[in-house]
C-alpha beads as a LAMMPS data file, in Angstrom:
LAMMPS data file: protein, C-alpha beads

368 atoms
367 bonds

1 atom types
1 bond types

-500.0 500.0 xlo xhi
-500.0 500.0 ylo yhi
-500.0 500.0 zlo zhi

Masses

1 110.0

Atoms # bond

1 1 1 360.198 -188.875 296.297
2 1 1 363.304 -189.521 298.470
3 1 1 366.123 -186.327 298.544
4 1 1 368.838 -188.251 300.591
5 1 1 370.167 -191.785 301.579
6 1 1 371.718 -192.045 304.776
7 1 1 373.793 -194.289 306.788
8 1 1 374.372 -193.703 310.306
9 1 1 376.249 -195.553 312.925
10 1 1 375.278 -193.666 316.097
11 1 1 377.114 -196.054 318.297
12 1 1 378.163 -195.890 321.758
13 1 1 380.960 -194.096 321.551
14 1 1 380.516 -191.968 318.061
15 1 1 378.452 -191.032 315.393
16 1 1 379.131 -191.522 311.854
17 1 1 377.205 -190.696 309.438
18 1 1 377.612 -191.179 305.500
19 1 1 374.924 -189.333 303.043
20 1 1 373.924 -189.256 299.380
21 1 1 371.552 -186.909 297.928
22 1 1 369.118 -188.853 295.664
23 1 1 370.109 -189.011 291.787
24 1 1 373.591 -187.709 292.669
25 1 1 375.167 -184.350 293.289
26 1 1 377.477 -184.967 296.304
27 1 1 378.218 -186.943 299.579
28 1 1 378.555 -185.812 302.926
29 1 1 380.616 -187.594 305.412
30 1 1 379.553 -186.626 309.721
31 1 1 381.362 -187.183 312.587
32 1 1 381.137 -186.579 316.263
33 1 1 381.038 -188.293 319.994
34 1 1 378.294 -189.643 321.084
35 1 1 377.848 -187.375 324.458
36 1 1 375.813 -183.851 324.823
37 1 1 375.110 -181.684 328.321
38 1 1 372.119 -179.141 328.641
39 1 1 372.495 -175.253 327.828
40 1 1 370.818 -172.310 328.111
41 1 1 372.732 -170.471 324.758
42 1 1 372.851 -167.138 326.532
43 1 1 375.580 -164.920 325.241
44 1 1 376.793 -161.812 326.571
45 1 1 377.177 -160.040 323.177
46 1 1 381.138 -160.136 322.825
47 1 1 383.432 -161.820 320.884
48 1 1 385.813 -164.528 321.065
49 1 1 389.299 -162.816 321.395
50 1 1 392.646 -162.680 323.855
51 1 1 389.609 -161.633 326.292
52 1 1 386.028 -162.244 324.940
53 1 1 383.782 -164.826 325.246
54 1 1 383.531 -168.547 324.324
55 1 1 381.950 -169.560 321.114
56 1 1 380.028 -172.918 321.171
57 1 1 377.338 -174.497 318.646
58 1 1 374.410 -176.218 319.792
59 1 1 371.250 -177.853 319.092
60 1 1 367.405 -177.281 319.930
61 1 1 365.794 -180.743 320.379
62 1 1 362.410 -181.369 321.570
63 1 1 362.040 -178.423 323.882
64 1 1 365.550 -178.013 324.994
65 1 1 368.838 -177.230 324.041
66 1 1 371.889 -179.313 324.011
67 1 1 375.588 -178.485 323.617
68 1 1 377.106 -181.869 321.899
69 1 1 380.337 -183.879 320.940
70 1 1 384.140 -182.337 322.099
71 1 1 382.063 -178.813 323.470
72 1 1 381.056 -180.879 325.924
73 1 1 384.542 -180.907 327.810
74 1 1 385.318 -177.419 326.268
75 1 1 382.011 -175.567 327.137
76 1 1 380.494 -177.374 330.344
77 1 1 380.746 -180.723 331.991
78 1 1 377.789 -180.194 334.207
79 1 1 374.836 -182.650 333.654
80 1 1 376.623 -184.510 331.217
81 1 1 374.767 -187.104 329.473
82 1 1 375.819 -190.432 327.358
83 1 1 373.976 -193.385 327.048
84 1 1 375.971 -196.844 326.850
85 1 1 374.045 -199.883 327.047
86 1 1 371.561 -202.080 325.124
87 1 1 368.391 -200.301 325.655
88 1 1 369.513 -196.720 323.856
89 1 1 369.242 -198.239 320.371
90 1 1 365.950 -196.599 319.241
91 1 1 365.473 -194.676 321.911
92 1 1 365.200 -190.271 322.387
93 1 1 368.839 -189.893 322.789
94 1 1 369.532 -192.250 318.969
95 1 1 367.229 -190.420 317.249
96 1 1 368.577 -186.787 318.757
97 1 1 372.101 -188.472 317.278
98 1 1 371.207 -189.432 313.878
99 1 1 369.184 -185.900 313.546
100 1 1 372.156 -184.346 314.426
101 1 1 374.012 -185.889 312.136
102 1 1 371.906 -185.144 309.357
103 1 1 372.009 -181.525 310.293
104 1 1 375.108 -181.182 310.817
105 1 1 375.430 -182.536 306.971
106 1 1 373.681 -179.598 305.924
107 1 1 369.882 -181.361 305.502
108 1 1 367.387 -178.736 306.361
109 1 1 364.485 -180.644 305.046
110 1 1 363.185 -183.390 302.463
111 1 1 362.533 -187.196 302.517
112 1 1 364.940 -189.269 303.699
113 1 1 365.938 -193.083 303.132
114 1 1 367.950 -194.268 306.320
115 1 1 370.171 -197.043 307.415
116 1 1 370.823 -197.232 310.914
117 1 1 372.765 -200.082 312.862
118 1 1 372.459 -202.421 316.100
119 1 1 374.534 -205.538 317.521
120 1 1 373.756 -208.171 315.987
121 1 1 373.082 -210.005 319.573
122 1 1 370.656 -207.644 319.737
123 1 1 368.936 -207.640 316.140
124 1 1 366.021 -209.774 316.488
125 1 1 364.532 -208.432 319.656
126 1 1 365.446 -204.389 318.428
127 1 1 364.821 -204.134 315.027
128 1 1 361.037 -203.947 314.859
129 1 1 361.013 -201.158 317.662
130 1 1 364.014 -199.442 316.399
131 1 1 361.683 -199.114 313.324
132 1 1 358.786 -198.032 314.724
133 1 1 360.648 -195.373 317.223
134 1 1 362.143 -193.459 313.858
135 1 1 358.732 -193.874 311.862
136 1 1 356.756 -192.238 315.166
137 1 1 354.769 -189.717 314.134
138 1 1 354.766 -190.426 310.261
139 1 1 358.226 -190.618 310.507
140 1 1 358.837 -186.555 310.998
141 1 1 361.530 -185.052 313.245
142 1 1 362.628 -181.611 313.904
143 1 1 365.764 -179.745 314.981
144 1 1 367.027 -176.890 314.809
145 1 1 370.947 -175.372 315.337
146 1 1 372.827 -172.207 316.497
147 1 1 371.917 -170.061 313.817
148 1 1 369.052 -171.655 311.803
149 1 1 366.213 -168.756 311.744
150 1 1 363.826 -172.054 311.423
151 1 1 363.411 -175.741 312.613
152 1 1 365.139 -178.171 310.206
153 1 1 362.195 -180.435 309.630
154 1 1 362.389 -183.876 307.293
155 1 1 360.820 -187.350 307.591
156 1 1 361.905 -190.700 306.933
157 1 1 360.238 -192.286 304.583
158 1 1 361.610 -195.830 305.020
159 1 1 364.342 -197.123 307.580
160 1 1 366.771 -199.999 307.177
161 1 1 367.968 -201.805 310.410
162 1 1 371.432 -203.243 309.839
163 1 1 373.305 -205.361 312.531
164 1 1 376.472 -204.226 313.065
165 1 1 379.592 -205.400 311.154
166 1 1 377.553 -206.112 307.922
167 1 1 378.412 -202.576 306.687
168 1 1 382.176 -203.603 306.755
169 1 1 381.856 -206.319 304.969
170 1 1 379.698 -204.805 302.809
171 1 1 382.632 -202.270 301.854
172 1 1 384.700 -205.175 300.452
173 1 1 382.502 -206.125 297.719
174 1 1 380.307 -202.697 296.392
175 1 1 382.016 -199.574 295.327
176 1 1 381.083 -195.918 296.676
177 1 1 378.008 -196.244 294.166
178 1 1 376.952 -199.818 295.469
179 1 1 377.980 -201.538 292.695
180 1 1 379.769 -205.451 293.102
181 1 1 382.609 -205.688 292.273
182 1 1 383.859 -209.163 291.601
183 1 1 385.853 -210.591 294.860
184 1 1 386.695 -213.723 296.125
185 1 1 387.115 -211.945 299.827
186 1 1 383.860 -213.335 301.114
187 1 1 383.552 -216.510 299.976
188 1 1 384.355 -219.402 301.819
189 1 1 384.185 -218.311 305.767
190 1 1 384.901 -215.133 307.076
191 1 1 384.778 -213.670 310.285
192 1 1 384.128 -210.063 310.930
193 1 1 384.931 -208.193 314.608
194 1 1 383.562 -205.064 314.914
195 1 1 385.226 -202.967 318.013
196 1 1 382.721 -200.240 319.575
197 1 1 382.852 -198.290 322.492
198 1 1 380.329 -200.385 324.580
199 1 1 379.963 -203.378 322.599
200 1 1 382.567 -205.962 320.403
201 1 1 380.702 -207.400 317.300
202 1 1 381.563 -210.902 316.555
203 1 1 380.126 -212.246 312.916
204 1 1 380.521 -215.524 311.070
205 1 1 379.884 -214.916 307.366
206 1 1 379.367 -217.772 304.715
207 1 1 380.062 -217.228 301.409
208 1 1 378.731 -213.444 302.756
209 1 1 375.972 -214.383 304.616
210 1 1 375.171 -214.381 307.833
211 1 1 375.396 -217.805 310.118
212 1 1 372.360 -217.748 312.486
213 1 1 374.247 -220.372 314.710
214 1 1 376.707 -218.322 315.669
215 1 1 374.262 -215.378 317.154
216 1 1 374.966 -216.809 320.409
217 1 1 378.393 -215.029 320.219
218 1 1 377.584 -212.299 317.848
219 1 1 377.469 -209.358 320.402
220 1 1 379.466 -208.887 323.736
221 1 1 378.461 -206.229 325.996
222 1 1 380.806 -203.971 327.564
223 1 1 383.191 -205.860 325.617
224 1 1 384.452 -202.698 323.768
225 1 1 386.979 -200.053 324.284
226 1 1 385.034 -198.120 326.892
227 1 1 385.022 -200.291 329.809
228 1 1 388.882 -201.962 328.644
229 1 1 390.866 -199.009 327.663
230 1 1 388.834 -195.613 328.354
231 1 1 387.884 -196.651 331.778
232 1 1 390.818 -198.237 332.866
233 1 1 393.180 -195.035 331.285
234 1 1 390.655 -192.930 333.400
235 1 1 391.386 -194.503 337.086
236 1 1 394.788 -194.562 336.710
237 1 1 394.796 -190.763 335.312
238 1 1 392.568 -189.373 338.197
239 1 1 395.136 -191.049 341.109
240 1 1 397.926 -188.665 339.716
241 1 1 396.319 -185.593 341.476
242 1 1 393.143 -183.691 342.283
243 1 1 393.151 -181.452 339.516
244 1 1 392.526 -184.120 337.224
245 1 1 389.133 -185.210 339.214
246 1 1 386.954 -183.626 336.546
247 1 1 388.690 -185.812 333.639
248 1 1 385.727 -187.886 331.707
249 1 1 386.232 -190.436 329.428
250 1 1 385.403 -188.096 326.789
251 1 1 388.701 -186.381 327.554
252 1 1 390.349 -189.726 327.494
253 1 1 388.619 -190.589 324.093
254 1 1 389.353 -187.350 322.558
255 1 1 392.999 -186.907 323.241
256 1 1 392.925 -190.878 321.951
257 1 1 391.439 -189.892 318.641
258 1 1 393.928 -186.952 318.322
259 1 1 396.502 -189.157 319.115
260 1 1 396.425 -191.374 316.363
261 1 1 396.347 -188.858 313.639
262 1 1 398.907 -186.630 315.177
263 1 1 401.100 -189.210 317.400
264 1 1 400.623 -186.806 320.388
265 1 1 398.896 -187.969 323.378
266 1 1 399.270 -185.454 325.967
267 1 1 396.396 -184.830 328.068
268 1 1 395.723 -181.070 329.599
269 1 1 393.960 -180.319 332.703
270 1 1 394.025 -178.598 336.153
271 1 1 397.006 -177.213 334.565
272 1 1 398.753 -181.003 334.124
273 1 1 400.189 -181.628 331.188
274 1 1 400.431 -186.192 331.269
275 1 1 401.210 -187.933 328.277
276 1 1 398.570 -191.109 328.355
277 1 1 400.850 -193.046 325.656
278 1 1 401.931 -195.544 328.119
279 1 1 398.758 -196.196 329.767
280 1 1 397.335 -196.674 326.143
281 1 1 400.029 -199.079 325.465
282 1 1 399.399 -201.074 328.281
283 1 1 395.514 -201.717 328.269
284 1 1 395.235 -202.045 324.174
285 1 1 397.641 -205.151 324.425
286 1 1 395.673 -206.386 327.272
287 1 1 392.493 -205.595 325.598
288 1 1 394.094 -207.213 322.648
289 1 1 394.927 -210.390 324.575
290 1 1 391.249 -210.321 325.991
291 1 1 390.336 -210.491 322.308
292 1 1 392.150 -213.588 321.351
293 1 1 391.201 -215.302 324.131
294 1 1 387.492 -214.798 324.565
295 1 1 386.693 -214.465 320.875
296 1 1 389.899 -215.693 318.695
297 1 1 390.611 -218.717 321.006
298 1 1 387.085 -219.785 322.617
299 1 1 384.634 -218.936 319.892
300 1 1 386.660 -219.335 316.873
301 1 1 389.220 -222.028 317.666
302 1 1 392.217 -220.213 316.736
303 1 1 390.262 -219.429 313.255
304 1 1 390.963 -222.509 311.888
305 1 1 388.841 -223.365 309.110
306 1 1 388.293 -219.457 309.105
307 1 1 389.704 -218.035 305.574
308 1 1 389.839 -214.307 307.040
309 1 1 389.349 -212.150 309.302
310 1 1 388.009 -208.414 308.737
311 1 1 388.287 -205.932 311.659
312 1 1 386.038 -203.062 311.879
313 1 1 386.002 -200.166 314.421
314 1 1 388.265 -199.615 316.855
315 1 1 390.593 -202.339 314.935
316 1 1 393.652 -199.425 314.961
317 1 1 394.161 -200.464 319.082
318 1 1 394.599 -203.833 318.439
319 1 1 395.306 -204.902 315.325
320 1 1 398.809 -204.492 315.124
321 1 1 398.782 -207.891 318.256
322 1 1 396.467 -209.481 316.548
323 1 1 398.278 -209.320 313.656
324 1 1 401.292 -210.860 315.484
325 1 1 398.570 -213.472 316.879
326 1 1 397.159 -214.656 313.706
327 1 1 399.645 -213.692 310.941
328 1 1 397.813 -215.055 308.004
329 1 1 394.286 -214.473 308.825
330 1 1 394.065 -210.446 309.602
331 1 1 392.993 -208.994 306.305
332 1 1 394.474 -205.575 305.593
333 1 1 391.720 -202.775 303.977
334 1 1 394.572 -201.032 302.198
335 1 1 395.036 -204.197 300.304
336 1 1 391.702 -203.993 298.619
337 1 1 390.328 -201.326 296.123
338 1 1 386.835 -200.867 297.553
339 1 1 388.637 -200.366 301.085
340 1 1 391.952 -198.567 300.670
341 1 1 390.261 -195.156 301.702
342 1 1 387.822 -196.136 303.582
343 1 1 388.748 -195.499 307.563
344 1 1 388.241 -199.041 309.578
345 1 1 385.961 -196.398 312.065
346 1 1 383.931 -195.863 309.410
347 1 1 382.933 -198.879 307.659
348 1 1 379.559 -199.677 308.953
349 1 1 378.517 -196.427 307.757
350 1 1 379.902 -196.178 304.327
351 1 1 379.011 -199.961 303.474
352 1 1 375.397 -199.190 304.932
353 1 1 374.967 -196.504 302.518
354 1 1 376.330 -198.868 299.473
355 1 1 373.921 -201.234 300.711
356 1 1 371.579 -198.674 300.724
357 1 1 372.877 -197.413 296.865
358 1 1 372.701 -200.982 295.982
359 1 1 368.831 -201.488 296.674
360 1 1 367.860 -198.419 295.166
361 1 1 370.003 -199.325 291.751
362 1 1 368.160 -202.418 291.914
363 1 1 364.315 -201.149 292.406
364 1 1 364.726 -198.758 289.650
365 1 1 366.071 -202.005 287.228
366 1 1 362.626 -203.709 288.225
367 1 1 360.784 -200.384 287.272
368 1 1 361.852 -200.247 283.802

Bonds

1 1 1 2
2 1 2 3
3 1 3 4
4 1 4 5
5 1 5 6
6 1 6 7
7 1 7 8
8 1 8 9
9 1 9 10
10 1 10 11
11 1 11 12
12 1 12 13
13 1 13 14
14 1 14 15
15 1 15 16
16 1 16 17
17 1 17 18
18 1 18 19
19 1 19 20
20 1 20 21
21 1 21 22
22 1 22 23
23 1 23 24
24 1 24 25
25 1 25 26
26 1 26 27
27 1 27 28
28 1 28 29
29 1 29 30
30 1 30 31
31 1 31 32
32 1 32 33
33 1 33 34
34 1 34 35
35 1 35 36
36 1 36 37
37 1 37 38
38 1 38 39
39 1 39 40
40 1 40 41
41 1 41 42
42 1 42 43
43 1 43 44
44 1 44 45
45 1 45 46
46 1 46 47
47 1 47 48
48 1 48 49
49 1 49 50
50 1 50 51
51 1 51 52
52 1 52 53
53 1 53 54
54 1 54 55
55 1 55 56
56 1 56 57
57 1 57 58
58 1 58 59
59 1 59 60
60 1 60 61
61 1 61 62
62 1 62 63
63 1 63 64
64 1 64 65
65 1 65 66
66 1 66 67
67 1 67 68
68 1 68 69
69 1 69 70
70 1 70 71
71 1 71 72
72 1 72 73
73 1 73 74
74 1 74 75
75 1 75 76
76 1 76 77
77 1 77 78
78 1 78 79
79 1 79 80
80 1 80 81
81 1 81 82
82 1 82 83
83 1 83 84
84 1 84 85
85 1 85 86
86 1 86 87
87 1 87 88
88 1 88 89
89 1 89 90
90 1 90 91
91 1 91 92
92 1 92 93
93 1 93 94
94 1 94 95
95 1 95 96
96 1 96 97
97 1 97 98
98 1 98 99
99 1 99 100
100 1 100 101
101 1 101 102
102 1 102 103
103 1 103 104
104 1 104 105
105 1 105 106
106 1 106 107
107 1 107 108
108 1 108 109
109 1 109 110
110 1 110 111
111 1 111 112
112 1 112 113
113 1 113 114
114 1 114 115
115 1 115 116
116 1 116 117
117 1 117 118
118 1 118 119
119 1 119 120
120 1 120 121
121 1 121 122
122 1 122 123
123 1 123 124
124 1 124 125
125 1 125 126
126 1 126 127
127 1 127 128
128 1 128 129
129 1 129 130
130 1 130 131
131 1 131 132
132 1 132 133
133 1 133 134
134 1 134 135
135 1 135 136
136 1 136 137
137 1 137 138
138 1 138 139
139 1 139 140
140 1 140 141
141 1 141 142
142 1 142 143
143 1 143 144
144 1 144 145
145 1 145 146
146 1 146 147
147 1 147 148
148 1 148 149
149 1 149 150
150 1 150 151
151 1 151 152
152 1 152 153
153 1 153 154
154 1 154 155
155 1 155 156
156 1 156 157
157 1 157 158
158 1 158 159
159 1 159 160
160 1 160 161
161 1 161 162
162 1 162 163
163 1 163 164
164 1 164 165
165 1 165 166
166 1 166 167
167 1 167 168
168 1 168 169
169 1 169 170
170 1 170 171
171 1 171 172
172 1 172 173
173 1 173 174
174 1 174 175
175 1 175 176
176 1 176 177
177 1 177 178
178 1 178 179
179 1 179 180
180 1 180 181
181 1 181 182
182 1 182 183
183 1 183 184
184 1 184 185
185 1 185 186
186 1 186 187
187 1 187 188
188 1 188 189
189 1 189 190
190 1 190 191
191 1 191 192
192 1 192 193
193 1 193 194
194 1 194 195
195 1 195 196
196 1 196 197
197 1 197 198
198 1 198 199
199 1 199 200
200 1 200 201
201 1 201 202
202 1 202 203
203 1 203 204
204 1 204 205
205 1 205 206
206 1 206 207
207 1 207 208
208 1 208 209
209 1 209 210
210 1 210 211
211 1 211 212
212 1 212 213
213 1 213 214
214 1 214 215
215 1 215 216
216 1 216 217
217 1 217 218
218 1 218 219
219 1 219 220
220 1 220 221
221 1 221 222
222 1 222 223
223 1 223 224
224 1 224 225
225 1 225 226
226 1 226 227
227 1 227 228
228 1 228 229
229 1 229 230
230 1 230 231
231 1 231 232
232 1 232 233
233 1 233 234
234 1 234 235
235 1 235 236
236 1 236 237
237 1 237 238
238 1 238 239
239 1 239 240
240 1 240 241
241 1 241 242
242 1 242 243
243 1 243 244
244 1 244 245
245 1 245 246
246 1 246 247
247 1 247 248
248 1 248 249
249 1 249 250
250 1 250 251
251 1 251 252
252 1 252 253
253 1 253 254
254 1 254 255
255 1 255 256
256 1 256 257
257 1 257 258
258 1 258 259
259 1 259 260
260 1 260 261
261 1 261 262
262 1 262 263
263 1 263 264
264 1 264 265
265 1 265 266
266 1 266 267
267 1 267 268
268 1 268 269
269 1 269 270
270 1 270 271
271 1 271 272
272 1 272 273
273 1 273 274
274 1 274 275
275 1 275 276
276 1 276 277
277 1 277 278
278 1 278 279
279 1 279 280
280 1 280 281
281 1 281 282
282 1 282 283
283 1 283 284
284 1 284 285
285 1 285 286
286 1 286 287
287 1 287 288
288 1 288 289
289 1 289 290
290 1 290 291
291 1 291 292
292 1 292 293
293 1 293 294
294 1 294 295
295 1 295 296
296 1 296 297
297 1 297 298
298 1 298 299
299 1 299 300
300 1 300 301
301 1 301 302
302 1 302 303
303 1 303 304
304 1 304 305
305 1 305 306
306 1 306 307
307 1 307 308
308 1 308 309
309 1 309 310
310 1 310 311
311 1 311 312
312 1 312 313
313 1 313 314
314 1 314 315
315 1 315 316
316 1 316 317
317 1 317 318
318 1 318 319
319 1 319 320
320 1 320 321
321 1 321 322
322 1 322 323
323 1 323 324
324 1 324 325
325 1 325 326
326 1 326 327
327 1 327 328
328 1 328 329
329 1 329 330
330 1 330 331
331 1 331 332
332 1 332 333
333 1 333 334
334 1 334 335
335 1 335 336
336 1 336 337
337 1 337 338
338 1 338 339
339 1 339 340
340 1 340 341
341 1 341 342
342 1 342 343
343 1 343 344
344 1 344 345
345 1 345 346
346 1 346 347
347 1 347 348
348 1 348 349
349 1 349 350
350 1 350 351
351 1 351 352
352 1 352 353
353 1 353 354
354 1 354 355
355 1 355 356
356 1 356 357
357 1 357 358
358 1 358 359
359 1 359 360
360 1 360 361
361 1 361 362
362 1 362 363
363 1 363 364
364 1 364 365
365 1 365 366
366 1 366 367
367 1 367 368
């Protein structure tokens, strides 16, 4: 009997996470950064105050214990640990993501039904070990966090590999409960770019499927925002003075994600106070132009022939100059009922678990 359905996107750069308990009765929504550093959890016994101590949460995970997501840069930057590249999809540090995730949501145990996502350059030669890496051990997995006076244990009973991008345009044809709804947005061709922090997602959809032909350009590695805006932001930060040699590109990310909520994108450190809003400016319209060139321009052809365009992601960097670049062919999520609340960051998740919804509404129509 299955107690939740999740969707995670544990990608290179965050984790989100979008859950369902079976039958109804609530959704959780998760997000954090996809970086953690070792600690030891020793506390001196006082409390946080004008002069106390620091309060941090973190996680046990297979015999050790990890401080995670924006503690990192508050709590300690020593041994820091991320893992960008092609070969983490699967692997210890995913599955210590997604189990966060989950219980972070507030699963302490029970059967679990998850989605979980890759490049779609990368789908055919991942998705059978992805699979078998989360079903290890009969598919159990323990964790425990600050505070728990037990081990969070669940297993996954079944696990759905998605390539990435699908989710989003999954979100423009189901509803929260994964039912269609009618559209014309998919048919015809479509193209879908989904922005991540290591990798940009290129898909050619027909009529909502999938073109195998184009898998050639489907995923480009450190195409994404961490090696043509975090990195970049990060060299030219650290040449403004010493005290800003400790600066990560979790720093740079976070005061990034603050920023756009907020419009404030001052970054503090070493008792510098340097607003990054300039820098940002400059690399997200060449990061845009990099876009249109490699991918609008040299796989696409200008989208000609191409009825839309959905952008997924980190689309809120570019997609105001892509906009300007291809004026009719950017569709805008607001514009659509299944999409107008649903956060262009988080759409692989939340159309994963419609997906997800969708299968189960149909198995229990062939049980009756």
């Amino acid at each position: 009997m299955i107690d939740y359905i999740a969707s995670i996107d544990a990608g290179n750069g965050g984790v989100k996470a979008e859950i369902a308990r079976w039958g109804g009765g609530g959704r959780k929504s998760h997000y954090e950064p996809s970086v953690r550093a070792a600690a030891s959890g020793e506390s001196l016994g006082m409390s946080p105050g004008v002069i106390g101590e620091l309060n941090y949460e973190y996680a046990d995970w297979s015999g050790h214990r990890y401080i995670t997501g924006d503690d990192v840069i508050r709590v300690s930057r020593r041994a820091l640990e991320r893992h960008i590249g092609s070969n983490r999809y699967g692997n210890e540090f995913h599955q210590f993501l997604v189990a966060l995730a989950l219980a972070k949501s507030g699963i302490k145990e029970g059967e679990i039904d998850l989605s979980v996502f890759t490049p779609p350059g990368l789908f055919n030669e991942q998705k059978n070990d992805i699979k078998k890496r989360f079903l290890a051990d009969d598919g159990r997995t323990e964790i425990r966090l600050k505070g728990d006076k037990k081990p969070r244990q669940w297993r996954y009973t079944s696990i759905s590999i998605l390539p990435e991008g699908i989710g989003a345009a999954a979100c423009f044809v189901l509803d929260d409960n994964g039912v269609y709804i009618p559209s014309d947005v998919l048919s015809g061709q479509v193209a879908v770019i989904d922005i991540g922090a290591h990798t940009l997602d290129a898909l050619l959809l027909v009529d909502g499927n999938f073109n195998a032909e184009s898998l050639q350009h489907a995923t480009w590695e450190q195409g994404g925002v961490h090696v043509h805006i975090r990195e970049p932001i990060l060299k030219a930060i650290k040449k403004l003075s010493d005290d800003l040699a400790l600066v990560t590109v979790d720093d740079i990310d976070r005061v990034i994600r603050l920023g756009s909520a907020s419009h404030d994108y001052t970054l503090k450190a070493g008792g510098y106070e340097v607003d990054i809003k300039p820098l940002l400016d400059k690399y997200r319209l060449r990061y845009a132009d990099w876009i249109a060139n490699n991918i609008g321009d040299n796989v696409f052809n200008q989208f000609r022939g191409i009825k839309s365009v959905i952008l997924a992601g980190g689309e809120g960097l570019v997609s105001d100059h892509l906009r300007k670049y291809y004026p009719d062919k950017i569709l805008n999520p607001k514009q659509h009922k299944t999409t107008a609340k649903v956060h262009p960051i988080d759409m692989n998740a939340v159309g994963g678990l419609r997906l997800a919804l969708m299968r189960t509404r149909e198995k229990k129509v062939d049980s009756l």
